[in-house]
C-alpha positions in Angstrom: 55.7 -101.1 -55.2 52.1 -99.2 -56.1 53.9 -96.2 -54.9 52.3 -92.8 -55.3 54.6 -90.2 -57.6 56.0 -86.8 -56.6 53.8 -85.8 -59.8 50.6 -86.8 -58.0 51.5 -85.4 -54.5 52.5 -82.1 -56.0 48.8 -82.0 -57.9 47.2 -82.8 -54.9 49.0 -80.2 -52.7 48.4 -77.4 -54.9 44.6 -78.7 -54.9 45.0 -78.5 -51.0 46.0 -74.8 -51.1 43.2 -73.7 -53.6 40.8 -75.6 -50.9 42.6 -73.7 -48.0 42.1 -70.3 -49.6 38.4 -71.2 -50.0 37.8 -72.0 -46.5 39.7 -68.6 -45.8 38.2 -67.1 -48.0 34.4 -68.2 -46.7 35.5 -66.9 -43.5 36.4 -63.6 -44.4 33.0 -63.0 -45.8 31.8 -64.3 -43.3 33.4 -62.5 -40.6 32.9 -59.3 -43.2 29.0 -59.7 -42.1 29.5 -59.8 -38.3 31.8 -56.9 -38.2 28.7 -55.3 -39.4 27.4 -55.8 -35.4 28.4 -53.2 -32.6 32.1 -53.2 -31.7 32.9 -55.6 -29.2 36.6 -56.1 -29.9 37.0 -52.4 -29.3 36.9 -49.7 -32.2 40.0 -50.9 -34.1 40.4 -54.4 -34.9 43.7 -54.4 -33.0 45.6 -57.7 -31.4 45.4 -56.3 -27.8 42.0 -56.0 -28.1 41.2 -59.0 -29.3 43.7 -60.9 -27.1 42.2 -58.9 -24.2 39.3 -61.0 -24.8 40.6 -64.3 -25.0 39.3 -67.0 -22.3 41.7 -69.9 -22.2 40.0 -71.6 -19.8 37.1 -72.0 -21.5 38.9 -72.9 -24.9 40.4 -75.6 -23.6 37.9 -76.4 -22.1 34.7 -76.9 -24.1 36.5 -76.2 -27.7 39.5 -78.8 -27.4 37.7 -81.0 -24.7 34.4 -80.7 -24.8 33.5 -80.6 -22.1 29.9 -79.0 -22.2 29.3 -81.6 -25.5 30.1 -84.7 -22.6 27.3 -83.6 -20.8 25.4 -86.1 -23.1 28.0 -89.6 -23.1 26.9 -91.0 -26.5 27.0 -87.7 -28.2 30.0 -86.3 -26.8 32.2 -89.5 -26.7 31.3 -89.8 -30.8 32.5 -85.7 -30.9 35.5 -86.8 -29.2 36.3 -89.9 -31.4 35.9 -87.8 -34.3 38.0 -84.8 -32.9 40.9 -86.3 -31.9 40.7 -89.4 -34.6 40.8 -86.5 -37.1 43.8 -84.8 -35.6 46.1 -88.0 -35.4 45.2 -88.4 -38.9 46.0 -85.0 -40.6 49.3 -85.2 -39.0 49.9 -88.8 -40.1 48.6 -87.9 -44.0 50.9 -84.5 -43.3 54.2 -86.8 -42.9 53.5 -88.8 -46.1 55.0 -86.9 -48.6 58.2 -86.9 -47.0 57.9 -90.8 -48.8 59.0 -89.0 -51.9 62.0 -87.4 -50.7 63.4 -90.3 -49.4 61.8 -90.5 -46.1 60.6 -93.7 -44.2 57.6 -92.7 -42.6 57.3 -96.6 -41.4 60.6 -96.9 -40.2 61.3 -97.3 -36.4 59.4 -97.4 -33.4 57.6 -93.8 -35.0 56.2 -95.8 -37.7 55.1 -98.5 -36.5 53.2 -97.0 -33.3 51.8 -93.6 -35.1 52.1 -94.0 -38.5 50.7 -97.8 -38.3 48.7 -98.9 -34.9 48.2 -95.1 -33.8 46.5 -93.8 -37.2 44.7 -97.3 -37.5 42.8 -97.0 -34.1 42.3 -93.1 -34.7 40.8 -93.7 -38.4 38.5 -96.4 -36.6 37.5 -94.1 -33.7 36.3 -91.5 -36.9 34.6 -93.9 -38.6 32.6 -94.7 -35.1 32.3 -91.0 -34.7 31.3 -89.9 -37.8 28.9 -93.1 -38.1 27.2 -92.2 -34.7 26.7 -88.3 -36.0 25.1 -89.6 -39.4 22.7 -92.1 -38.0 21.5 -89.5 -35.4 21.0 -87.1 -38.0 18.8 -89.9 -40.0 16.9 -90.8 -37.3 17.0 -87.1 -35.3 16.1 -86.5 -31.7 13.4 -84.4 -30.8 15.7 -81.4 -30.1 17.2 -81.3 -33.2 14.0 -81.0 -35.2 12.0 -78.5 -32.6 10.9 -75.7 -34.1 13.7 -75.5 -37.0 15.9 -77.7 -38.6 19.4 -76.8 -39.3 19.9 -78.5 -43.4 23.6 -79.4 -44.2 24.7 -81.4 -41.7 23.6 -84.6 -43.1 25.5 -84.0 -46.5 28.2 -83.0 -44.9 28.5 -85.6 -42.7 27.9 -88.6 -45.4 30.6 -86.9 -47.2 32.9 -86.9 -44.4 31.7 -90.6 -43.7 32.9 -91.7 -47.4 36.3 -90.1 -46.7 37.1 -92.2 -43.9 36.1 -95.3 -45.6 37.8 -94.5 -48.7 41.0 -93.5 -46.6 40.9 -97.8 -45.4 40.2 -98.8 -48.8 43.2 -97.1 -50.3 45.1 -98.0 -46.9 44.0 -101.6 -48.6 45.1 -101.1 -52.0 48.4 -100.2 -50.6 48.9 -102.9 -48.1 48.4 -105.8 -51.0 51.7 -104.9 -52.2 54.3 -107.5 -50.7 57.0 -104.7 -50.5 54.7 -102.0 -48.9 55.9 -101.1 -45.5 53.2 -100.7 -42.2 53.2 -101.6 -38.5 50.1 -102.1 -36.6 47.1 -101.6 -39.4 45.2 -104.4 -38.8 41.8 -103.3 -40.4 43.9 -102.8 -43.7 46.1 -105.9 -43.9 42.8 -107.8 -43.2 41.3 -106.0 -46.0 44.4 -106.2 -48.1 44.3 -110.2 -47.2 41.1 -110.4 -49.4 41.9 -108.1 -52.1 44.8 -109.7 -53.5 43.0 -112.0 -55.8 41.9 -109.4 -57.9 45.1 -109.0 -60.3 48.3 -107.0 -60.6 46.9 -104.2 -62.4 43.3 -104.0 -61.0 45.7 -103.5 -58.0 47.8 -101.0 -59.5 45.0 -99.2 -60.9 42.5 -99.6 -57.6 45.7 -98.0 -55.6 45.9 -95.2 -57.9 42.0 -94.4 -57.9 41.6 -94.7 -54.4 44.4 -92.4 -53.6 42.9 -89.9 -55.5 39.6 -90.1 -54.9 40.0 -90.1 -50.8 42.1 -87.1 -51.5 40.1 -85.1 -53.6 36.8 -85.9 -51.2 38.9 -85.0 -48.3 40.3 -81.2 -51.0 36.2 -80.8 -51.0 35.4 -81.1 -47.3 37.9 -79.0 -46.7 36.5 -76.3 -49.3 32.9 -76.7 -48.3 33.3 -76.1 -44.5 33.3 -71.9 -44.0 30.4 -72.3 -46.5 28.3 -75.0 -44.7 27.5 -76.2 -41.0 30.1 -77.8 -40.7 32.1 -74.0 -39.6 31.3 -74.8 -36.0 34.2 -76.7 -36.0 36.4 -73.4 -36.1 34.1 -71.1 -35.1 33.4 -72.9 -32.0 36.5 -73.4 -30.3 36.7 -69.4 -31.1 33.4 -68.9 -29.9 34.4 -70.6 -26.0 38.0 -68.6 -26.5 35.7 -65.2 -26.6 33.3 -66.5 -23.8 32.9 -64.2 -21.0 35.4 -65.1 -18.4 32.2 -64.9 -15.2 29.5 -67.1 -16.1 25.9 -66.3 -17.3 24.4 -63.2 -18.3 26.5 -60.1 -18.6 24.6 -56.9 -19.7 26.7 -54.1 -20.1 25.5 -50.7 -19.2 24.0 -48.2 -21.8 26.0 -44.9 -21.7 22.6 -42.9 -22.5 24.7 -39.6 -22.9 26.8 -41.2 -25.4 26.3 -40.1 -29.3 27.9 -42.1 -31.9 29.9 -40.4 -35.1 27.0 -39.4 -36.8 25.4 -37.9 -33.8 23.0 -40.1 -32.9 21.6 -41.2 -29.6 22.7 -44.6 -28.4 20.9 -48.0 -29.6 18.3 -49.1 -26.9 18.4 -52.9 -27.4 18.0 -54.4 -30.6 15.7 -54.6 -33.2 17.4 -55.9 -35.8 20.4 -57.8 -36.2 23.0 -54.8 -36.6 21.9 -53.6 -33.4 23.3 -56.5 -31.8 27.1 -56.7 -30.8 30.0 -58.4 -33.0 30.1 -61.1 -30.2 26.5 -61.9 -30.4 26.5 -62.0 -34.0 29.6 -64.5 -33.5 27.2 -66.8 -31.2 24.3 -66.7 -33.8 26.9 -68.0 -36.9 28.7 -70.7 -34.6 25.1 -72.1 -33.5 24.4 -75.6 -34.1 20.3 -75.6 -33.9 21.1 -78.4 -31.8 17.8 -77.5 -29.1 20.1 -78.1 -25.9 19.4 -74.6 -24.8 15.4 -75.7 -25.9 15.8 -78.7 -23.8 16.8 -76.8 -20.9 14.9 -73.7 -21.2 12.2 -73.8 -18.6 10.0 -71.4 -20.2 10.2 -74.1 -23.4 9.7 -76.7 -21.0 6.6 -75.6 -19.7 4.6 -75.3 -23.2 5.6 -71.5 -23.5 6.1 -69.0 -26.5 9.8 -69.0 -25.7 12.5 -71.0 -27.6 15.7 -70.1 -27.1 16.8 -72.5 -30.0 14.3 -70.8 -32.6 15.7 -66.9 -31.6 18.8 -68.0 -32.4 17.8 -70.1 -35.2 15.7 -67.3 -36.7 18.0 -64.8 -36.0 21.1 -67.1 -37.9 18.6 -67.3 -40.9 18.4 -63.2 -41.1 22.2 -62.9 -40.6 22.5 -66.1 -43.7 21.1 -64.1 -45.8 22.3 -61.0 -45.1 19.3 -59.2 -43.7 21.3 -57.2 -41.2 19.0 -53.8 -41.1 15.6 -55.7 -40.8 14.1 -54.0 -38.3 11.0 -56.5 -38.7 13.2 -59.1 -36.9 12.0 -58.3 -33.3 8.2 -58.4 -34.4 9.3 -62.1 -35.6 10.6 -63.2 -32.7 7.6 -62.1 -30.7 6.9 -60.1 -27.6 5.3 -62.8 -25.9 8.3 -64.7 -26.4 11.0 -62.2 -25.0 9.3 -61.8 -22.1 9.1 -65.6 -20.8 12.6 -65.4 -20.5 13.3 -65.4 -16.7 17.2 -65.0 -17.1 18.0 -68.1 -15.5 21.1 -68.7 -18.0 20.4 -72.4 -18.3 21.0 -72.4 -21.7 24.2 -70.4 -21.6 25.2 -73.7 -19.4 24.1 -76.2 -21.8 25.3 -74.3 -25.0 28.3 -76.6 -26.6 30.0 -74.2 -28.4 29.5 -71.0 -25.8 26.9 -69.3 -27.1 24.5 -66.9 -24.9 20.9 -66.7 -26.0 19.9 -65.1 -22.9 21.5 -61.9 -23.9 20.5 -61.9 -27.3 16.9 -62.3 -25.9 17.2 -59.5 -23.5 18.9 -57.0 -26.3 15.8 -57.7 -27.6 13.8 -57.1 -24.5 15.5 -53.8 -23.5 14.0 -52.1 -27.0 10.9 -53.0 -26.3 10.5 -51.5 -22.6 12.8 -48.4 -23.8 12.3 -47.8 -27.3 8.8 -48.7 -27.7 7.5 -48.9 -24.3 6.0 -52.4 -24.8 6.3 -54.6 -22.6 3.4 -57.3 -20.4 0.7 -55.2 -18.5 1.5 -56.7 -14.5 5.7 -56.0 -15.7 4.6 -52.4 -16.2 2.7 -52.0 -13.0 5.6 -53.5 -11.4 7.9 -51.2 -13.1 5.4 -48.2 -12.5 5.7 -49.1 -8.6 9.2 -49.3 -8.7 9.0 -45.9 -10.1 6.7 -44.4 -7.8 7.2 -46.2 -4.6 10.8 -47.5 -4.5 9.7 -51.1 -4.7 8.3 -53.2 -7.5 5.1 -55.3 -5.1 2.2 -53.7 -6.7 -0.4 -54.2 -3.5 1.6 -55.2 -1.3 -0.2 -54.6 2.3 3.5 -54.8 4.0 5.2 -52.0 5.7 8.8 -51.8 5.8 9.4 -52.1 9.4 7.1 -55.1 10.0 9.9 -57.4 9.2 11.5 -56.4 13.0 8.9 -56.2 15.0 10.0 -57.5 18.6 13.7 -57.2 17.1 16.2 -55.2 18.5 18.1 -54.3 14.9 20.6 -52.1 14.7 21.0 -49.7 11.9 24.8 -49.2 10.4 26.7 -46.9 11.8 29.8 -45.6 9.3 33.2 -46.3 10.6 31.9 -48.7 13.4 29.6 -51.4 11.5 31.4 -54.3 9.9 28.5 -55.2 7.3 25.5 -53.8 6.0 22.5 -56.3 6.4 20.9 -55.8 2.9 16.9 -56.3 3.4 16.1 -55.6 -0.2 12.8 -55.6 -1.1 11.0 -59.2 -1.8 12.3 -59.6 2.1 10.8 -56.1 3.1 7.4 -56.7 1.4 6.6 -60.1 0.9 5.4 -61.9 4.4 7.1 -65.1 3.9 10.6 -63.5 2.7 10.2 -61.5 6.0 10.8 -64.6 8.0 14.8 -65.3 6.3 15.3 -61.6 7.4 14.7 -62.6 11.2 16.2 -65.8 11.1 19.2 -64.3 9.8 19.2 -61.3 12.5 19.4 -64.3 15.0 22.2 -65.8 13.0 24.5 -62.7 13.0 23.3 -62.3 16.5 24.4 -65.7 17.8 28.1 -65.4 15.8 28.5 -62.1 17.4 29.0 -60.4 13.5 29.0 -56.4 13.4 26.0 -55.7 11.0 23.7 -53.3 10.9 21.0 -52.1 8.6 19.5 -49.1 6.4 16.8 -47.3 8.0 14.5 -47.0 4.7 13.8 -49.7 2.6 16.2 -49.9 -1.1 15.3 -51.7 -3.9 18.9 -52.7 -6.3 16.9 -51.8 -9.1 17.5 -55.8 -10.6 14.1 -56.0 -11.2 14.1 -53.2 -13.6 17.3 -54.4 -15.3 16.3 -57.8 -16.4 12.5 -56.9 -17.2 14.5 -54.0 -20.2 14.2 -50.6 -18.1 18.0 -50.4 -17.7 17.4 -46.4 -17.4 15.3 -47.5 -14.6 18.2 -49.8 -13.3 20.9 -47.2 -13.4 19.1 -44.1 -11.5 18.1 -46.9 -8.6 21.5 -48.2 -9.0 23.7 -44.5 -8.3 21.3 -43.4 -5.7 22.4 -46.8 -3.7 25.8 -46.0 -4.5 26.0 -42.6 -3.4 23.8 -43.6 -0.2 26.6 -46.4 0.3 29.3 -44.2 -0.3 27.9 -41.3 2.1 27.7 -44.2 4.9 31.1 -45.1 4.4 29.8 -49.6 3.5 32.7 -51.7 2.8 30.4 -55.3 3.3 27.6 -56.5 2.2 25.3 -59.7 3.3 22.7 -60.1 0.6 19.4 -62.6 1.4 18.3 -62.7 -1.8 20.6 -63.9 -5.3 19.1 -61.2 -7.9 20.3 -58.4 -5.3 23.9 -60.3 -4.7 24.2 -60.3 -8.7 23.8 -57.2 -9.3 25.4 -55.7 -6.6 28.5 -58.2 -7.3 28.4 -58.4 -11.4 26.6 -54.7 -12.4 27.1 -52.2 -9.6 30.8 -52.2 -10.2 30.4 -50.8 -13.7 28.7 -47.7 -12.2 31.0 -47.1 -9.2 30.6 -49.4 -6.4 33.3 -50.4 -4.3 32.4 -52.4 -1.6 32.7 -56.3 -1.7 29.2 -58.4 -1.6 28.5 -61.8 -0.1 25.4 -63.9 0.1 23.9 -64.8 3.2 24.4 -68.3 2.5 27.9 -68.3 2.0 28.8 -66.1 5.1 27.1 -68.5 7.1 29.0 -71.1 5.6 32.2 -69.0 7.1 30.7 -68.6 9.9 29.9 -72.5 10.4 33.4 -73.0 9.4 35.4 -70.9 11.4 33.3 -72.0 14.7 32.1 -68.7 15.1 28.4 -70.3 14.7 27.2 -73.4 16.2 24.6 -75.7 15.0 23.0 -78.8 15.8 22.6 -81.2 13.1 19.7 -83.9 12.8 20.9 -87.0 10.7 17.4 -88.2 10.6 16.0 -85.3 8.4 16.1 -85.2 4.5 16.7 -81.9 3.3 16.8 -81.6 0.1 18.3 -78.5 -2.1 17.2 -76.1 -4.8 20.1 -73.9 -6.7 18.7 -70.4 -7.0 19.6 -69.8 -10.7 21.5 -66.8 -10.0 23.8 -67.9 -7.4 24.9 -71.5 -9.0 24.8 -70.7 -13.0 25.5 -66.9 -13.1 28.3 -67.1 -9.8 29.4 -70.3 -9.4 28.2 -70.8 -6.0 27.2 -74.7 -5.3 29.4 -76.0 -2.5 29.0 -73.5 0.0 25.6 -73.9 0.2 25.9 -77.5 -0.1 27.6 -77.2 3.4 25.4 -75.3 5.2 22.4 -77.9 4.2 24.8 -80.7 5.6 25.4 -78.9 8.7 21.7 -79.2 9.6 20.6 -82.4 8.0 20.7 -85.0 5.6 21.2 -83.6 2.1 19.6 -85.4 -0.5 20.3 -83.9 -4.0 17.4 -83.7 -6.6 18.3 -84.7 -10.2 18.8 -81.5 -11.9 21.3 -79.8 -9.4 23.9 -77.5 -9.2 24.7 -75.6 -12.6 22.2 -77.8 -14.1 19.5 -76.9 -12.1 15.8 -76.1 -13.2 14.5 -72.8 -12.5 11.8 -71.7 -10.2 10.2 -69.1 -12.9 10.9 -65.7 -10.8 14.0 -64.2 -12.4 13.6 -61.9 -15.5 10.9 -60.0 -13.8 8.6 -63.2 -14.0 7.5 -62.8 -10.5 4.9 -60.4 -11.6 4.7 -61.9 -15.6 2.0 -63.8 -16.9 2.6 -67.6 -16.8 0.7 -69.4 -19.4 1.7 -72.1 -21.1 1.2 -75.6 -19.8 2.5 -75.8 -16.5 3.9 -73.3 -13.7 7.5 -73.4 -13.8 7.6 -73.3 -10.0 5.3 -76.3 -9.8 7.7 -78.4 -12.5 10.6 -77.6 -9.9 8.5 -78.0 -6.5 7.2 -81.5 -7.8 10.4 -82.7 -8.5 11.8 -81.5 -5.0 8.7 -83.1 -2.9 9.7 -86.5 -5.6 12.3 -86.9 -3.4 10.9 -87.7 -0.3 13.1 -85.1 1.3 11.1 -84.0 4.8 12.4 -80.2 4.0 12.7 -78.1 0.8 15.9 -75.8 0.7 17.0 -73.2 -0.7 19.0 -69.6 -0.7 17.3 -67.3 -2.7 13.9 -64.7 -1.4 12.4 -65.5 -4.4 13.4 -69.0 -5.0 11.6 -69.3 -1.7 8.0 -67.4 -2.8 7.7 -69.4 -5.4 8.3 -72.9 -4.4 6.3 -72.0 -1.3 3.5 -71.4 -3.7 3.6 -74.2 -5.4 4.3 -76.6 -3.0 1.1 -75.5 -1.1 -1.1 -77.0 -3.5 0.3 -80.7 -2.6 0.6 -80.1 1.3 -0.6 -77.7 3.7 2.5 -79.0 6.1 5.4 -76.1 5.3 7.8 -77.7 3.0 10.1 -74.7 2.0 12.4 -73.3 3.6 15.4 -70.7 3.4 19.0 -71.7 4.2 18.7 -69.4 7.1 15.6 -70.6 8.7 17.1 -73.7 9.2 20.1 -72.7 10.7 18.3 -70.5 13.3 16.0 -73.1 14.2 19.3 -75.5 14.4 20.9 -73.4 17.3 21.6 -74.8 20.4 19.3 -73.4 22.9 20.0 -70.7 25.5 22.6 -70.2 22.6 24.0 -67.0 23.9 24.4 -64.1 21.2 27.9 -62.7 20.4 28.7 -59.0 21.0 28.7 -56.6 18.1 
């Protein structure tokens, strides 16, 4: 038999181990260089802490599934090939050594299924794989070339290319022995078959070299992967295990009373990389460059500054090589660029391996507004008004009662009123915003829900928050917690997603106690329960736009789904739900410069009116603003509407309302 010797395997093992502890060793320099961030694991390094962390869900799902990488079929299904080829083959090449101790690895029904036919399809489904990877990389999509391009894939993926095919030409070798033992290999007997005419001991030899050779290409790979690209293949299933458990962005508050050991003042944002946390610095070392989050990104989209693939690209190149203290990073990433960010969290969605560029970018954007009070000139007027006059509509000719003129609306009464109607202020001051207000007075009115409202007009401070003033955030933020505190509010209906967010995601943090729902989801109940009657009309085509802050950063996609179906027809657009493309309002954008080459409202609003849908849906204030705006300059006929309107104008008539 051209049998391997104990000799050889005992070599190759010890080879193995030096490999292993320089794949260790690579990442414990390079984990040395992200503890250099802000603790996020707590102060200690400790096991609770970091276990405390831990999101299962998400590990499963996008590191061992993949789930986010199947978003694209041909790239994912090769990622999968490769994944799970490559497990059923390290455990195969793990039981071979046993050979030498007297151990049939073919024997039975385990060799011939998993040690033949099942490591024979898996080392075919690599070679697929890993030929699919290499050939894109050759011949590269545009979003893996956009702005940077990420070197050391390619080598590492010919590398890993040659091990496979040297792994079926030793397979060969082995196979043209008469006595060798294997169930199921049909690639390598069919190989085998042609090889036997070249000699005994070009046999002999061929099975010796081959064995070797696959090994020690497969000792390197192993070696070179903490040191190389090709670490995103542990650090991203880590990466998704340390993901936030509630999607999108999640900005902690700044404790601005808090001094560190030395005494200083608390960091304001970031400047440079060690002003970032230990998690963020995690999502910059685990990023592929792949330009998914570019892809998605409407800011990118629409011919603006902004890349979210180059701020993490750039940012990875400064952590590379060490540049942790450059303060000069934020002047290279650019103000103009910070700023287009409208928080939308699309590219936390489309991220593979979990990564969130949005928070990096508003790190970033916080030191400007607080540390160097930089920051667009119509976001500072808007952040001046918010300042001075409790709202941030700089102009706005609006008074805060016109909203309920020739309404009867009652204001909350503590310890009697079951929810606080939350106007909040793009309803209060914007004339069309006012109208979802009334329709949604009617609503309550008609289901017979206790509500009542505030009698001045409250900002949530959102605005503030995403735009970098998070001092600004927090002192709006406790006022309307002590105000809701005083008044004894236990519910919340919300008409706008920014408010829900932050009430429901940032408000807790501070204090807040109550519970929050959109407007859109308690009519949804309220539909449900058959506390609220509608009419529907089959014949009308409604179609629906996913306010970025209720389906990406909450999850919420069906309820309002049902609400649209309860009216009309629903037709879906073709980015919907968690994939949905912004309408340019969130991260204080409203009142941000545009530029670029197209409106990000107008991208979405031509895309909506594409579908030949008769109405334009959607359950956000500002969501509403925007596409109104834009879909104005194609029709003068109203297109847009909120959730609400159209279950108002869907009531039955003489529909008679319910007592409070």
């Amino acid at each position: 038999m051209y049998s391997i010797s104990a000799t050889n395997y005992v070599i190759l093992t010890a080879l193995l181990c030096g490999a292993l502890f320089m794949f260790l060793q690579g990442l414990r320099k390079r984990w040395a260089l992200l503890a250099r961030g802000r603790p996020w694991f707590g102060q200690t390094l400790s096991r609770p802490a970091v276990l405390a962390k831990l999101n299962w869900r998400a590990f499963l799902a996008r590191g061992v599934l993949l789930s986010r990488l199947i978003k694209r079929p041909a790239s994912g299904i090769a990622h999968l090939l490769l994944f799970f080829g490559a497990i059923v083959e390290i455990a195969g090449h793990g039981l071979f050594p046993l050979s030498w101790l007297g151990v049939d690895v073919y024997d039975g029904w385990f060799g011939r299924f998993v040690m033949g036919g099942g490591r024979e399809v898996a080392g075919i489904a690599m070679l697929l794989g890993i030929l699919f990877l290499t050939l894109r990389r050759t011949f590269p999509p545009e979003r893996l070339t956009v702005r940077k391009v990420r070197h050391g894939f390619l080598s590492m993926e010919l590398l890993l290319l040659l091990i496979v095919i040297a792994g079926f030409v030793a397979e060969a070798f082995r196979l043209t022995d008469p006595a060798a033992r294997g169930y199921g290999e049909f690639l390598g007997r069919g190989m085998a078959s042609m090889m036997r005419g070249l000699g005994a001991d070009l046999l002999v030899t061929g099975n010796q070299a081959m064995w070797w050779l696959h090994g020690l290409m497969g000792v390197a790979f192993i070696a070179l992967i903490a040191r190389t690209p090709m670490s995103h293949m542990v650090l991203g299933p880590v990466n998704s295990a340390l993901a936030n458990r509630r999607s999108g962005i999640n900005l902690p508050p700044i404790d601005f009373e808090a001094e560190d050991d030395a005494g200083k003042e608390p960091v304001f944002g970031a400047a440079k990389l060690a002003d970032l946390n230990q998690k963020h610095l995690i999502d910059l070392s685990t990023c592929l460059w792949c330009g998914r989050c570019h892809e998605a990104c409407p800011a990118a989209q629409t011919g603006k500054p902004l890349s979210p693939k180059n701020i993490m690209a750039t940012c990875a190149e400064y952590l590379e090589r060490s540049d942790i203290e450059n303060a000069g990073l934020i002047d290279a990433l650019g103000q103009d660029a910070i700023f287009n960010c409208t928080t939308c969290g699309a590219c936390i969605e489309q991220c593979p391996v979990s990564n969130n560029p949005a928070e990096v970018v508003l790190e970033f954007r916080r030191h400007f507004v607080m540390d160097r009070s930089e920051m667009p000139d119509t976001m500072a007027a808007a952040n001046r008004n918010l300042e001075s006059r409790g709202h941030p509509f700089v102009g706005t000719g609006a008074n805060p009662e016109d909203w309920r003129k020739g309404l009867d609306v009652p204001l909350f009464a503590p310890d009697e009123t079951e929810y606080l109607l939350w106007i909040g202020c793009s309803v209060t001051y914007e004339e069309r915003a006012q109208q979802i207000a009334r329709a949604m007075v009617s609503i309550l009115e008609a289901a017979g829900v206790s509500y009542g409202i505030l009698e001045e007009a409250r900002c949530t401070g959102d605005p503030a928050k995403m735009m970098g003033n998070e001092m600004q955030f927090q002192e709006i933020a406790t006022g309307n917690i002590e105000a809701f505190q005083e008044m004894k509010v236990r519910k919340v209906i919300t008409m706008c997603a920014h408010c829900f967010n932050s009430f429901d995601r940032y408000y807790p943090e501070l204090g807040a106690t109550w519970e929050t729902v959109p407007h859109s989801v308690l009519i949804d109940r309220l539909i449900q329960s058959g506390r609220l009657k509608v009419a529907r009309n089959d014949a009308e085509k409604i179609t629906f736009h996913d306010p970025c802050y209720l389906a990406r950063h909450n999850d919420i996609v069906d309820e309002t789904r049902s609400v649209v179906a309860a009216v009309g027809r629903l037709i879906e657009m073709p980015r919907n739900r968690k994939d949905s493309f912004c309408c340019g309002a969130g991260g204080g954008n409203y009142w941000g410069g545009q530029g670029g080459t197209a409106r990000i409202s107008d991208v979405r609003a031509e895309e909506a009116l594409a579908t030949g849908a008769d109405k334009i849906a959607t359950s956000c204030s500002f969501c509403l603003l925007m596409l109104t705006s834009s879909a104005s300059k194609h029709t003068e006929e109203r297109k847009v509407f909120d959730i609400a309107e159209l279950v108002a104008a869907a009531l039955p008539p003489g529909q008679e309302a319910g007592v409070r």
